[in-house]
N, C-alpha and C positions, 0 to 999 in steps of 0.2 A: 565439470566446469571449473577453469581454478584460472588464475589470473595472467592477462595477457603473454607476460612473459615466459608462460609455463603451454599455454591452450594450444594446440596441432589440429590443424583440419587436413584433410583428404578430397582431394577435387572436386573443394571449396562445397561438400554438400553437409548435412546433419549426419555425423556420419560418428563419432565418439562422445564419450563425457571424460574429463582429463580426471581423475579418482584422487590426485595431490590436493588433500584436505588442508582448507586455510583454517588458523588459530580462532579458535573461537575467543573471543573477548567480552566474558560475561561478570558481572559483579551482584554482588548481592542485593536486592529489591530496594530492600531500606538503604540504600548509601547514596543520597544525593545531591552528590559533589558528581558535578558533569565531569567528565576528561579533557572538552574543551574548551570551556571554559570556567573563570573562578568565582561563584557563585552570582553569577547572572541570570536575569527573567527574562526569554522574550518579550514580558509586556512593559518590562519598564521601559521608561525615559532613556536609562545609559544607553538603551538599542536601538534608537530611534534612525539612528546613522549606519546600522547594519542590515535593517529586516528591508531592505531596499532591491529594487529588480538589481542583478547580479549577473556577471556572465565570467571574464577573466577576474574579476575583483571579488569571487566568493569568500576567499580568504582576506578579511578585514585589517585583520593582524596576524604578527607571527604569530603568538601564538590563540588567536580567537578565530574561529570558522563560522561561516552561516550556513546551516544545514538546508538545504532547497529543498521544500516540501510543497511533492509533485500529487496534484488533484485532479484525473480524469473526470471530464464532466459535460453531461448530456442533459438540457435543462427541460427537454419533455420527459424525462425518467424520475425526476427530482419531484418529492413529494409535497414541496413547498419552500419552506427557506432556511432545509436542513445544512445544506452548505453554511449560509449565515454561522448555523449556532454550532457546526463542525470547527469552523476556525476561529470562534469567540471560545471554546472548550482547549484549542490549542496554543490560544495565545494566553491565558488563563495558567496554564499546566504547563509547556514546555519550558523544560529548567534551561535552555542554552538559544542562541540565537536563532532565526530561521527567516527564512523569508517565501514566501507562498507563491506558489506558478498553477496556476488552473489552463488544462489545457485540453479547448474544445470551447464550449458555450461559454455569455458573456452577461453579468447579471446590471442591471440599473446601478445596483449600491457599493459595485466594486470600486475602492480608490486605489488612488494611482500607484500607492505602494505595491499591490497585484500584479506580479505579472501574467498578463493573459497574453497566452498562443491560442490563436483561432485554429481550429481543427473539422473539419466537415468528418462525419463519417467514415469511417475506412471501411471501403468495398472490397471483396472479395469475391475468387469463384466460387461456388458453390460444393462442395466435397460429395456426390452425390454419385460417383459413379456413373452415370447417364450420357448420354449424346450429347446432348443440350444445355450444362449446368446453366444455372442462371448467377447472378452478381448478387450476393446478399452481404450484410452485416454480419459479422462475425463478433461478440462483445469482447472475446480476449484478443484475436485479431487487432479489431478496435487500439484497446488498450495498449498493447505492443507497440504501435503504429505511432501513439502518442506519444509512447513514454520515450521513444525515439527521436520522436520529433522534437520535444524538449531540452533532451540532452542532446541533441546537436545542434541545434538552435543557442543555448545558450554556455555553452563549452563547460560542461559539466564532466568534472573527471575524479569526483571524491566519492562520497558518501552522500545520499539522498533519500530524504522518508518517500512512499510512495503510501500513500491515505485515498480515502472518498469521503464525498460531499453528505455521507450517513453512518461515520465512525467518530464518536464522541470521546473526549480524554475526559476524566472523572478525577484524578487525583494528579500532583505533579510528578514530572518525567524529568529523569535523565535521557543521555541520550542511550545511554552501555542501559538500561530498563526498556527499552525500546529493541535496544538490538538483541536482546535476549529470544532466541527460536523459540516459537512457538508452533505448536501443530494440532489438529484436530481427532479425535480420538479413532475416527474410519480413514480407511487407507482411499487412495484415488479410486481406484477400483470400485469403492463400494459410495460415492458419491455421486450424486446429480439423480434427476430424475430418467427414470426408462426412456430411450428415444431422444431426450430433449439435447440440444447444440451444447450443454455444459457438461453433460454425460459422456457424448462422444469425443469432447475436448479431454475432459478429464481421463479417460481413455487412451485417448492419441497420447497425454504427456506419460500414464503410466508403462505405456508399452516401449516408448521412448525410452525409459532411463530402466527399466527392466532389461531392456537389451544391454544397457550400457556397464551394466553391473552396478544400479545406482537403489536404495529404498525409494519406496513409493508413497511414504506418508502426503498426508493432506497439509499443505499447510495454510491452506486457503481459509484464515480463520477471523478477515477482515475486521484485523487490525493496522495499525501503522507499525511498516516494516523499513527497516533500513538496507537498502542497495548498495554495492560498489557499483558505480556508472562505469569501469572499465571491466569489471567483471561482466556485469549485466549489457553492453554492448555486444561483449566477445558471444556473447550466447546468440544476442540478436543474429550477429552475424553470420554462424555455423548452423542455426537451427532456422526455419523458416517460418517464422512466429507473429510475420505480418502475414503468410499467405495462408497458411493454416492454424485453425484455436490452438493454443497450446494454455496450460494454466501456470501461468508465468512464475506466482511464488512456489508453488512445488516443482517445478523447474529447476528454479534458483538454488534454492535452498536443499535439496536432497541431491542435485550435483555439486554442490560447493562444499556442503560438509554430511559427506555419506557418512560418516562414522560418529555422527551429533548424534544425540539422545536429547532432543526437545521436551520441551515443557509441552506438558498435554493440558487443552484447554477447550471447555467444553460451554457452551453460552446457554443452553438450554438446562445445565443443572441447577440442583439448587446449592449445592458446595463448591462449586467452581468461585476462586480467589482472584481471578484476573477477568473473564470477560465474562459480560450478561449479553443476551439478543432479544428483541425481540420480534416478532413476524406474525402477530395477528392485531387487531384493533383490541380486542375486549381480554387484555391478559389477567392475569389476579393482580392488581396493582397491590395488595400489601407486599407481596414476594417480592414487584419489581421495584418500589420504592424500598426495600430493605438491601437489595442489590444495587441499588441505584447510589448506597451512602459506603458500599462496601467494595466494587472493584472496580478496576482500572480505567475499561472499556467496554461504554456498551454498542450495539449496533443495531440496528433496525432494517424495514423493508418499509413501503408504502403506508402497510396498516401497519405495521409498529410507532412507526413515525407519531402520527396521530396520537397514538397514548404515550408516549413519552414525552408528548413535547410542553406541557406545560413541567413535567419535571427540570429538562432543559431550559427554559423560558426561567424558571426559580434559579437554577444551578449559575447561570451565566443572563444575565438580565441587562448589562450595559453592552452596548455599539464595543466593538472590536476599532483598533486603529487601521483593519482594512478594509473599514466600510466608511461610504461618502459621513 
């Protein structure tokens, strides 16, 4: 994958990964002095005129940018009102401007600074091999579908975080802290459960860029990650990643820079420095309150939710500016 002016396709099907490795631009954790701006909070006051829906006017100033951070969001999946305390945690912590697009469902408390794209579903055929497939949900499908929709929708050609409504910021961000690769310590291969639709996805992407002569890590390590919308278009385009699952950040990320050595990050350990997870209701809360004061980002599932959330409910306690 490398950027439009470099990408070749072949009778327009999924058919190479371009191996011209883009510069990685990383800096060191502690330095935060954003690149694009000079030491600005999204939550203050001076933003008030930038964290605004956006489309040709992302760019505020020459030289200050609004980062568009894109929220795929299904509100029968949603465990309550993790969304809420996801973007009261990002307007808290993100060191540079941004302004919030949730695209899919639509909450009561959203104000108007949200931009919401309504999204139904994205149906797919069925990958079954059979006579008959039938029309089902795909969730990376889904998600592809959206994050398309978004950036075409609102002319999106820079740089874009791509988050969910159960990834929490814990300490402040740059945005070069953010675009730092991360990956998970098993490769695609050896993730998802046996049979399930994220197994075979996972699968589908790793056999994909094994052909392509691309690594196979996981990077699927549901944090906020940062995209080029013209890199990640060109992908859309050459790979068919609304009609079949693909797993989009290992996609991304292992054909844009095959030759990276990412930061390995693990949420279930007990020394991991950047993310914690958690995924059952009844965890050891001394562990996870002691993680809770030490890394970056935590995440959860349904029952994580639950036990984290009066942690969250302390950590960020006031209304966000994009809530009524």
């Amino acid at each position: 994958m490398a950027s439009r002016k470099n990408t070749t396709a072949t009778n327009n099907k999924a058919t190479a990964v371009n191996k011209t490795e883009k510069p990685i631009e990383q800096v060191p954790a502690g330095n935060q002095q954003s690149t694009t701006i000079a030491n600005t909070n999204a939550g203050d006051d001076s933003t008030e005129n930038v964290n605004k829906p956006l489309s040709s006017e992302i760019v505020s100033a020459e030289d200050v940018k609004v980062i568009p951070v894109i929220i795929p969001y299904l509100k029968s999946a949603a465990a309550g009102d993790e969304l809420k305390m996801a973007i009261r945690s990002m307007e808290k912590n993100f060191n540079f401007p941004f302004t919030i697009i949730v695209v899919g469902d639509r909450e009561e408390w959203f104000a108007d600074k949200i931009v919401h794209i309504p999204h139904e579903p994205h149906v797919i055929t069925e990958d079954c091999g059979c006579p008959n497939p039938s029309q089902v949900i795909d969730p990376q499908a889904d998600v592809a579908h959206k994050l398309l929709t978004a950036i075409t929708a609102l002319g999106i050609e820079d740089k874009f975080i791509l988050t969910n409504d159960d990834i929490f910021v814990l300490e402040p961000q740059t945005l070069s802290q953010i675009e730092l690769l991360k990956r998970l310590p098993n490769s695609l291969y050896e993730t998802g459960a046996e049979g399930s639709t994220y197994k075979k996805n996972a699968l589908r992407t790793a056999e994909f860029l094994k052909a392509n002569g691309c690594p196979t890590y996981n990077f699927g390590t549901h944090t906020p990650m940062v995209f080029d919308a013209e890199d990640f278009t060109d992908m859309l385009a050459n790979i068919p990643t609304t009609e079949k699952g693909y797993l989009l950040e290992s996609l991304y990320f292992n054909g844009l820079y095959p030759n990276a050595r990412p930061l390995v990050v693990n949420g279930s350990s007990a020394h991991d420095g950047v993310l914690g997870s958690v995924y059952k209701s009844q965890p050891n809360m001394d562990i996870i309150e002691q993680a809770f004061k030490s890394r970056w980002y935590f995440n959860c599932n349904t029952d994580g939710y639950q036990a984290i959330k009066p942690l969250l409910l302390t950590a960020f306690p006031e209304s966000s500016s994009f809530e009524k």
